[in-house]
C-alpha positions as CSV (number, residue, x, y, z in Angstrom):
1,X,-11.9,-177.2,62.8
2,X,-9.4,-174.9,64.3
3,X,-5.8,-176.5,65.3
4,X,-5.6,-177.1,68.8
5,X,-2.7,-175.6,71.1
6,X,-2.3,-179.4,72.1
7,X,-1.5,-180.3,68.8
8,X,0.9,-177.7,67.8
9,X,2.9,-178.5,71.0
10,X,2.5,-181.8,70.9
11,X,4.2,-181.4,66.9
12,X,7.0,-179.2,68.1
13,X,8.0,-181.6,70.6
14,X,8.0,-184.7,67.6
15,X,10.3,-182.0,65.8
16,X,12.7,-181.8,68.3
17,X,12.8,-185.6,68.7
18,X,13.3,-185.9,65.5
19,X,16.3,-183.7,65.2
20,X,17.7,-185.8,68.5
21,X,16.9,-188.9,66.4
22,X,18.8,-187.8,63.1
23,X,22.2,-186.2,65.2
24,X,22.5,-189.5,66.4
25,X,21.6,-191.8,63.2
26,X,24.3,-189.8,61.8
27,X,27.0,-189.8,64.1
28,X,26.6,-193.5,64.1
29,X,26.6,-193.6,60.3
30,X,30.2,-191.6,60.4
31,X,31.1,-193.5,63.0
32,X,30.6,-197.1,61.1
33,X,31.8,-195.4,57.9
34,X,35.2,-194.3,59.3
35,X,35.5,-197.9,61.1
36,X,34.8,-199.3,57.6
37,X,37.5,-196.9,55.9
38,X,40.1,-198.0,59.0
39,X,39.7,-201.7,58.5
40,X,40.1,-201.8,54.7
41,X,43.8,-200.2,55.9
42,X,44.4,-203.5,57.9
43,X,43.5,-206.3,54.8
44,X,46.8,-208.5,54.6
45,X,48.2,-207.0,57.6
46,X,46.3,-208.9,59.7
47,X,49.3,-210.2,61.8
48,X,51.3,-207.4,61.8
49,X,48.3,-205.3,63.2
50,X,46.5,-207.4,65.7
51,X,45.9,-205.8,68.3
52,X,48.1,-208.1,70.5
53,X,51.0,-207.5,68.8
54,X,50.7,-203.7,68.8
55,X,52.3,-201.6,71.1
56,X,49.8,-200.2,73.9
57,X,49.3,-196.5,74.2
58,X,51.8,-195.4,76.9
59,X,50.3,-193.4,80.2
60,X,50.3,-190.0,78.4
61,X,48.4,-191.1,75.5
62,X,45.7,-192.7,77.8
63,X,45.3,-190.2,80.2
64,X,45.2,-187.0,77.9
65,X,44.0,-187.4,74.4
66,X,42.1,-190.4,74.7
67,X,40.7,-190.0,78.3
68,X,39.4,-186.6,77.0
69,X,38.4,-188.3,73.8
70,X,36.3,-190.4,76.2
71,X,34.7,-187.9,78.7
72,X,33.4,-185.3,76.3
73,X,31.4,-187.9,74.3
74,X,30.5,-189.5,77.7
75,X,29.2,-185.8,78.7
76,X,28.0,-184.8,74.9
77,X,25.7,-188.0,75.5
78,X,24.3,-187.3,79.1
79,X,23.7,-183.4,77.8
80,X,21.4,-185.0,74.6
81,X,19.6,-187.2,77.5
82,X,19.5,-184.8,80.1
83,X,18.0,-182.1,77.5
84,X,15.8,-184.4,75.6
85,X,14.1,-186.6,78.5
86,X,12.6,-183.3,80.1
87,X,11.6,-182.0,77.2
88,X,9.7,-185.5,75.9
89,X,8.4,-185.4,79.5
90,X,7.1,-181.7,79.1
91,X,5.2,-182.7,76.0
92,X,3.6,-185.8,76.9
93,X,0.6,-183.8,78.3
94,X,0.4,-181.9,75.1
95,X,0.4,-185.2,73.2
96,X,-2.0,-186.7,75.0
97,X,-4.8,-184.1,74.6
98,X,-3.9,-183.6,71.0
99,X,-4.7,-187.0,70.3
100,X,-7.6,-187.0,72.5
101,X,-8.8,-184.0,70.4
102,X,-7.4,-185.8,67.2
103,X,-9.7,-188.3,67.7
104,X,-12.5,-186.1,68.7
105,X,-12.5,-184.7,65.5
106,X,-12.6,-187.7,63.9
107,X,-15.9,-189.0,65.7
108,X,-17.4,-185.5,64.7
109,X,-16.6,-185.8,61.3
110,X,-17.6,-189.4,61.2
111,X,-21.3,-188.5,63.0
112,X,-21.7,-185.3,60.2
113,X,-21.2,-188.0,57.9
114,X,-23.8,-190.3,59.7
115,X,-26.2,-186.9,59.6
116,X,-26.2,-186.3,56.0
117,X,-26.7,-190.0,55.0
118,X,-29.7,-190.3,57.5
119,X,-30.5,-187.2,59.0
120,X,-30.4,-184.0,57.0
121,X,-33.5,-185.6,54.4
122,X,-35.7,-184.7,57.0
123,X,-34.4,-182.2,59.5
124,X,-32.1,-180.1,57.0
125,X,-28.6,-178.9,58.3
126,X,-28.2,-180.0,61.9
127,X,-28.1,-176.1,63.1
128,X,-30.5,-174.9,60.7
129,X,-34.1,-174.0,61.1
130,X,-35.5,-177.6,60.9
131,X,-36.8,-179.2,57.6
132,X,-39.9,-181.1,56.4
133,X,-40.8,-185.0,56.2
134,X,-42.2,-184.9,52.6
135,X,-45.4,-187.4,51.5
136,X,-45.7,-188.9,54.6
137,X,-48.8,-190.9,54.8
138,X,-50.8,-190.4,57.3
139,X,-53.2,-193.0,58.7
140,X,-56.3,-193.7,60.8
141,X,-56.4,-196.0,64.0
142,X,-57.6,-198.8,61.7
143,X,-54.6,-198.5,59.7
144,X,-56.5,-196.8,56.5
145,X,-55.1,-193.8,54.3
146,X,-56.1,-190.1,55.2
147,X,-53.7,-188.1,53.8
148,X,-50.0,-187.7,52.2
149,X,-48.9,-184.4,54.3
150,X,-45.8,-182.9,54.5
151,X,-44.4,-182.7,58.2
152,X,-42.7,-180.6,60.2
153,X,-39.6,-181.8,61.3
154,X,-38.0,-179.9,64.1
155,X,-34.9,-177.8,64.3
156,X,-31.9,-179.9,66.2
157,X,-30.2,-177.1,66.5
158,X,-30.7,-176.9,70.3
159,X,-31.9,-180.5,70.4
160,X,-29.2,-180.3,73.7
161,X,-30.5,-177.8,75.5
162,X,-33.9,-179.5,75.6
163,X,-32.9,-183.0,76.2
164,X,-29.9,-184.8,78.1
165,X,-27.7,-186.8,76.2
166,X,-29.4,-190.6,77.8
167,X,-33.1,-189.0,76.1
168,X,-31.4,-187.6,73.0
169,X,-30.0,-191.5,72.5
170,X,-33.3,-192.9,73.8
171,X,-35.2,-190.9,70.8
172,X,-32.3,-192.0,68.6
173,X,-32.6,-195.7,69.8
174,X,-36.3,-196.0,69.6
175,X,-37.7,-193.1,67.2
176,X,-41.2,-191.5,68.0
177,X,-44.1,-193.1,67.5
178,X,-47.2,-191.8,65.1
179,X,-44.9,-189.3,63.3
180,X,-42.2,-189.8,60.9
181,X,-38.8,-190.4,63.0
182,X,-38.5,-193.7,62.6
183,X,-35.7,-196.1,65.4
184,X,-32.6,-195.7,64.6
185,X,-30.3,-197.5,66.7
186,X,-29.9,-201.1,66.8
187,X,-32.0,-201.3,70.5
188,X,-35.0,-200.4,68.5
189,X,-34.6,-202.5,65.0
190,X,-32.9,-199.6,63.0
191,X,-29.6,-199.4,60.9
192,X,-27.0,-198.0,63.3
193,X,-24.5,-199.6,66.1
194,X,-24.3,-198.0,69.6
195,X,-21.2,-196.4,68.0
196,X,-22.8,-195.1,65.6
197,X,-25.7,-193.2,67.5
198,X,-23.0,-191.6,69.5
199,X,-21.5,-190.3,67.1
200,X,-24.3,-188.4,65.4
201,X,-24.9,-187.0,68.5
202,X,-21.2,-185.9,69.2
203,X,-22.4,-184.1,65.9
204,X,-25.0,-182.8,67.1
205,X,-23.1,-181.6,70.3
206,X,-20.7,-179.8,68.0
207,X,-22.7,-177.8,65.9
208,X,-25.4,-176.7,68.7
209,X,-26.3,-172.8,68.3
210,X,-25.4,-170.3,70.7
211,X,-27.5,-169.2,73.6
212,X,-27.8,-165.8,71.4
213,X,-29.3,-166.9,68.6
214,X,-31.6,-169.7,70.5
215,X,-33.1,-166.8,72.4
216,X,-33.3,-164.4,69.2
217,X,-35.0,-167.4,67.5
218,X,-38.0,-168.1,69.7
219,X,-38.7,-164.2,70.2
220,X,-38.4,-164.2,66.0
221,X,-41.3,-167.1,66.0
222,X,-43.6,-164.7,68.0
223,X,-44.8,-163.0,65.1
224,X,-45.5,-166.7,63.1
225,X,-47.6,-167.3,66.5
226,X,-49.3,-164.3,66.5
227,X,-50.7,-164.9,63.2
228,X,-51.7,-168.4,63.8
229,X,-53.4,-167.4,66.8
230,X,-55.5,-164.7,64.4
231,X,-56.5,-167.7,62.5
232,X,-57.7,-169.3,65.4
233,X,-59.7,-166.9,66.3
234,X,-61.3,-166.1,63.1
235,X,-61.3,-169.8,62.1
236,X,-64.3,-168.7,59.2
237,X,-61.8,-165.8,57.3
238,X,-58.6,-168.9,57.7
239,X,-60.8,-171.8,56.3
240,X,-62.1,-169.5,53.5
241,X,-58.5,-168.8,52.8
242,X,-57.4,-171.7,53.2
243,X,-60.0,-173.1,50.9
244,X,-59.3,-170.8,48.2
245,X,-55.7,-172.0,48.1
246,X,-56.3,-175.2,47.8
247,X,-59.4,-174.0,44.5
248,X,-56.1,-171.8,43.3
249,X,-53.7,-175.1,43.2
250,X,-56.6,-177.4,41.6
251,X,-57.0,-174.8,39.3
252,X,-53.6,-174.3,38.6
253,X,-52.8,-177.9,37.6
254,X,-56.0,-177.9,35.3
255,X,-54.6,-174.5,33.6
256,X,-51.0,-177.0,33.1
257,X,-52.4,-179.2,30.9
258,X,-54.7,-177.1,28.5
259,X,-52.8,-175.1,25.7
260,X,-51.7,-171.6,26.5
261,X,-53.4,-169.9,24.0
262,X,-56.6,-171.6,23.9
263,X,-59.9,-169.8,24.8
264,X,-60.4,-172.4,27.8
265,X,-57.0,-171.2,29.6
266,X,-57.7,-167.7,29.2
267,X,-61.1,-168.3,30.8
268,X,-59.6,-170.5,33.6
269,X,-56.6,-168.0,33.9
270,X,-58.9,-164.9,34.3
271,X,-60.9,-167.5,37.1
272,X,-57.6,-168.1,38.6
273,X,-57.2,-164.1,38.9
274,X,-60.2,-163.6,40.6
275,X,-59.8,-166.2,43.2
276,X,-56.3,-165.0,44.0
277,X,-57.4,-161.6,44.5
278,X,-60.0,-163.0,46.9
279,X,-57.3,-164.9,48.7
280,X,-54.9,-162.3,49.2
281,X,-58.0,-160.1,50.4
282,X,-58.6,-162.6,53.1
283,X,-54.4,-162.9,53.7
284,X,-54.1,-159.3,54.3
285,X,-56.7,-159.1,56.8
286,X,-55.7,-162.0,59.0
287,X,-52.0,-160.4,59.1
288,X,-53.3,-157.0,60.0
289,X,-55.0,-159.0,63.0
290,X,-52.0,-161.2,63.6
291,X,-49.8,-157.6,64.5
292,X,-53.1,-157.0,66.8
293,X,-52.1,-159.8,68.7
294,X,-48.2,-159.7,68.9
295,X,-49.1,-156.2,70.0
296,X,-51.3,-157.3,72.8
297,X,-49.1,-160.0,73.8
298,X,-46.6,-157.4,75.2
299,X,-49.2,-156.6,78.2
300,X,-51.1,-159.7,78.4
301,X,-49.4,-162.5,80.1
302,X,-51.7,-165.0,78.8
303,X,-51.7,-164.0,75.6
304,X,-48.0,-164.1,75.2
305,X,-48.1,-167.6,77.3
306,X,-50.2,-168.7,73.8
307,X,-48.0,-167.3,71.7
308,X,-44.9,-169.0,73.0
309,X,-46.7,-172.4,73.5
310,X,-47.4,-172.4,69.3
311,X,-44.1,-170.8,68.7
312,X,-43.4,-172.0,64.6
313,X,-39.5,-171.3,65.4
314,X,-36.9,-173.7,64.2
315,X,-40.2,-176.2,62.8
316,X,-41.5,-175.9,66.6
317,X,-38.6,-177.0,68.6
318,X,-39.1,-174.2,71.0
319,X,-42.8,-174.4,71.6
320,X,-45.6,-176.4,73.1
321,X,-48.0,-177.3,70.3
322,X,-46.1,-179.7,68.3
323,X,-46.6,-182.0,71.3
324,X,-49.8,-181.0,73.0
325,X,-51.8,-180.0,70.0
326,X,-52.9,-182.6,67.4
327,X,-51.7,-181.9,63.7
328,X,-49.7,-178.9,64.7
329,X,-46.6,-180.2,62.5
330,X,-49.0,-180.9,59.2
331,X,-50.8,-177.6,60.0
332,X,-54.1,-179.8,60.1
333,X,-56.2,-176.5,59.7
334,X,-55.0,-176.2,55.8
335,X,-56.6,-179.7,55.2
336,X,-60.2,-178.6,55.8
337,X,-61.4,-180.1,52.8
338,X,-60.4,-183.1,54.4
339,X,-63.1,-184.6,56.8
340,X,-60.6,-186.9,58.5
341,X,-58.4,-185.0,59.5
342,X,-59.8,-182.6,62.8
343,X,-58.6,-179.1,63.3
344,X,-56.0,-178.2,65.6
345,X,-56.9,-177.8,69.2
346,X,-54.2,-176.3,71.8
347,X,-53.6,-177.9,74.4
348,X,-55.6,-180.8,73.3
349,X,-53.8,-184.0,73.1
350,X,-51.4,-185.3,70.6
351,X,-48.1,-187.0,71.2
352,X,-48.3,-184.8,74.7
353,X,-51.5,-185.1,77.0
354,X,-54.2,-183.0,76.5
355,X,-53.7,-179.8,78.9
356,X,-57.1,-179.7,80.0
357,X,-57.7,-179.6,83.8
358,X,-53.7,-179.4,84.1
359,X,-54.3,-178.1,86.9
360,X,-55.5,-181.2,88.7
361,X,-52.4,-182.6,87.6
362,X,-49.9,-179.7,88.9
363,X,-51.9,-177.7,92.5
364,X,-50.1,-174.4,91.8
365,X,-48.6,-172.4,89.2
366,X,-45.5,-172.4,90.8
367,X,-45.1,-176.4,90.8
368,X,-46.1,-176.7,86.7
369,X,-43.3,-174.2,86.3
370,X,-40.7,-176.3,88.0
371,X,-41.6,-179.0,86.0
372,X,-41.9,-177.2,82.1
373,X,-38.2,-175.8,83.5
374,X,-36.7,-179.4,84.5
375,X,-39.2,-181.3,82.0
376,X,-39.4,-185.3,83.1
377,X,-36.9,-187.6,84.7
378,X,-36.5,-191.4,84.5
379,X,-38.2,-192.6,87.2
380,X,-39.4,-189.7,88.9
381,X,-43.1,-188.7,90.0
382,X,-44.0,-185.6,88.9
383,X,-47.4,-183.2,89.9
384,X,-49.8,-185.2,91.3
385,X,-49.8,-188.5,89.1
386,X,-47.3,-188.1,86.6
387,X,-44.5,-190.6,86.5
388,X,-41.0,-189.7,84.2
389,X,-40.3,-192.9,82.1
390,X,-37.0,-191.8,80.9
391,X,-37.9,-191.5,77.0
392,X,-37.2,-188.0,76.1
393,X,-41.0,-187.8,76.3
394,X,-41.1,-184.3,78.2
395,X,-37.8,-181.6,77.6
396,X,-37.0,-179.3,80.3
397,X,-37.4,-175.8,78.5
398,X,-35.3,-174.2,81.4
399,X,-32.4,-176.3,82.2
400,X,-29.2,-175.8,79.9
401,X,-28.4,-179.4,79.2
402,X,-25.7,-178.5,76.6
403,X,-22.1,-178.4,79.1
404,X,-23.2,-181.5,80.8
405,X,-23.4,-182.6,77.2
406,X,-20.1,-181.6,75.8
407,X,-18.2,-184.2,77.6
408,X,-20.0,-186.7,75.4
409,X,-17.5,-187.7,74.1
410,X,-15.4,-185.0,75.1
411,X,-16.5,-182.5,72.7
412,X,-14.9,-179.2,74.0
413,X,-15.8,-176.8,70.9
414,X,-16.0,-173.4,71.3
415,X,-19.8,-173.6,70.6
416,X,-20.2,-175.7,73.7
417,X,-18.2,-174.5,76.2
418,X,-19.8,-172.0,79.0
419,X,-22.8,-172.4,76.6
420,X,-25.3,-172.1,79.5
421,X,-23.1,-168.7,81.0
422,X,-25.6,-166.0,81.9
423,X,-29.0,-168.1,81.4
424,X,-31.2,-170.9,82.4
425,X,-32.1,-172.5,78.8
426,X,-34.3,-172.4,75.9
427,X,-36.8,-170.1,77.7
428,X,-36.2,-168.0,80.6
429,X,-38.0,-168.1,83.4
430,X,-40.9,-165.0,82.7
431,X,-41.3,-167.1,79.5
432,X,-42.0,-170.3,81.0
433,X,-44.4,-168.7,84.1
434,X,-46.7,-167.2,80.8
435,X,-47.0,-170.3,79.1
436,X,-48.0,-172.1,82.8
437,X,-50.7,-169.4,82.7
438,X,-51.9,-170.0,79.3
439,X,-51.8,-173.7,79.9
440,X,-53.7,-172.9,83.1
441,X,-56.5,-171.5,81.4
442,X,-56.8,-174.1,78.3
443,X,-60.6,-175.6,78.9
């Protein structure tokens, strides 16, 4: 963390006080030590020297040398005060904020500490890319086994700009249900004090990524959603492949325990060969038809709409789907040996409604719009029977959260500040209006 102007005025003006301080220690030190020196003079003369049977200082003495004497310490001591007080005054300000950013600091460092003991397992480095929630088991209604999956955990990296600080702690508080973040604060049963869950997300405040790269990243995740989207549409060619991995890693782990040089391996190693080449056949020609579809995106509002609602950047974070789409964050489709677990749908329903018919929910295009821009608000109806319940349930994908944010607690960084200059928030506005047309036309 850089060193803050407050703080280097704030330690020039202790300097100078403590110069002031050590002038005077030591004048009074020489001034005791020559009183000391005087007295030991006076031992057995006690009678002869008392000062009532000395002879007073006549009028000269008085009024020159001693007078004088007297005056220039008088004024030596009203120049120290006169210079000093102003310029403890002057850096009282400077004091003040440094310790406010002092302390600052300290909550940061406290709530990275926090992160890495809790957080980081699952969502990696707090302004990475996002992470994965390994072997979570994953369970039917009745409570019975389906699958150990590996899920997606999402980016935090502009968890601000989605979310206002009351939903962020709200999600902190009280986890999400059906997925792997589990409660947190003390509200809903977990480990950490009030204290505590404001301090990870001062952390979280602090290392938020610039709008630069936020907006780089979800046009990067395009091409991830374009060939997802070729998988979709081909769904025979992606189960085939996806089948054929999951043959290849069977296979694999049988090869593992046979001898290397035994006539079974090389059998099963030249099976393994053959399969693989099938695989990358099948690889090859869904990525040639994922470029199709990035390519088409750029004229086809819809298109692109889809693409940015299953947007795979930063684990999801900036999309739709992990939300609205069943088994988007296991990538459900790669467990189609699995009967129990359904393929994905868009749009259909997960922790998110299902977007069907969303347009009985929202009249125009233009009022869905407002509402992906703003997201949902404690308390407030929304389209035509929604109702806000103040959970961090729905982000706003347009409104830059992150400076109404950075006062909470007071974290000023240089990555915060005028963070929302020149834009709206995760998505800009064209973005948003294509994913309202897309979402339009879900059935």
């Amino acid at each position: 963390m850089e060193i803050s102007p407050h703080l280097i005025a704030a330690s020039a003006q202790r300097q100078i006080g403590y110069v002031i301080v050590g002038i005077v220690l030591t004048a009074m030190v020489i001034y005791w030590l020559f009183n000391w020196l005087a007295g030991r003079n006076e031992t057995g003369s006690e009678i002869e020297l008392a000062a009532n049977r000395k002879p007073n200082m006549t009028d000269e003495e008085m009024e020159t040398k001693r007078l004088d004497l007297s005056l220039t310490g008088g004024l030596v001591t009203l120049t120290i005060i006169a210079i000093a007080l102003p310029l403890y005054w002057l850096g009282e300000p400077g004091r003040h904020d440094g310790l406010i950013e002092f302390t600052d600091g300290q909550f940061v460092r406290q709530g990275e500490e926090l992160f890495a003991e809790n957080c980081a397992q699952c969502h990696g480095s707090a302004n990475g890319e996002g992470g994965i929630a390994a072997d979570y088991a994953i369970v039917d209604g009745n409570g019975v086994f389906v699958e150990q999956v590996d899920w997606k955990a999402p980016s935090l990296a502009a968890v601000l700009d989605r979310f206002s600080y009351d939903e962020v702690k709200y999600i902190l508080n009280y986890g999400r249900s059906n997925s792997p973040m589990p409660a947190w604060g003390a509200p809903g049963g977990g480990p950490m004090t009030d204290q505590q869950v404001d301090k990870v997300i001062a952390y979280l405040a602090h290392e938020q990524q610039s709008s630069e790269d936020i907006a780089k990243g979800v046009l990067d995740g395009l091409d991830g959603a374009a060939r997802a989207k070729a998988e979709a549409d081909d769904p025979a060619t992606a189960n085939a492949m996806y089948s054929l991995r999951n043959e290849i890693t069977h296979l694999n782990a049988d090869l593992g325990r046979l001898a290397a040089d035994s006539a079974e391996a090389a059998a099963l190693s030249a099976e393994i060969e053959v399969l693989q080449a099938e695989h990358d056949a099948l690889d090859d020609a869904l990525a040639a038809a994922g470029v199709a579809v990035r390519a088409a995106a750029d004229t086809d509002q819809i298109v692109m709409g889809e693409l940015l609602f299953n947007n795979p950047a930063s684990s999801g974070a900036y999309g739709c789907a992990r939300c609205h789409s069943a088994g988007w964050s296991i990538d459900a489709n790669s467990y189609s040996d699995n009967p129990l677990i359904p393929p994905i749908v868009n749009g259909g329903g997960g922790f998110g409604p299902s977007l069907s018919g969303v347009a009985d929910q929202f009249e125009t295009a233009a009022d869905q719009t407002s509402f992906v821009t703003s997201g949902s608000k404690n308390g407030i109806a929304y389209g035509a029977f929604g109702q806000g319940d103040g959970g961090g349930q729905m982000p706003g994908f347009g409104a830059c959260w992150a400076e109404d944010n950075a006062i909470l607690p007071r974290i000023q960084s240089d990555r915060i500040a005028g963070h929302c200059d020149g834009r709206s928030g995760i998505l800009t506005t064209e973005q948003i209006e294509a994913i309202v047309a897309y979402e339009r036309s879900v059935d």
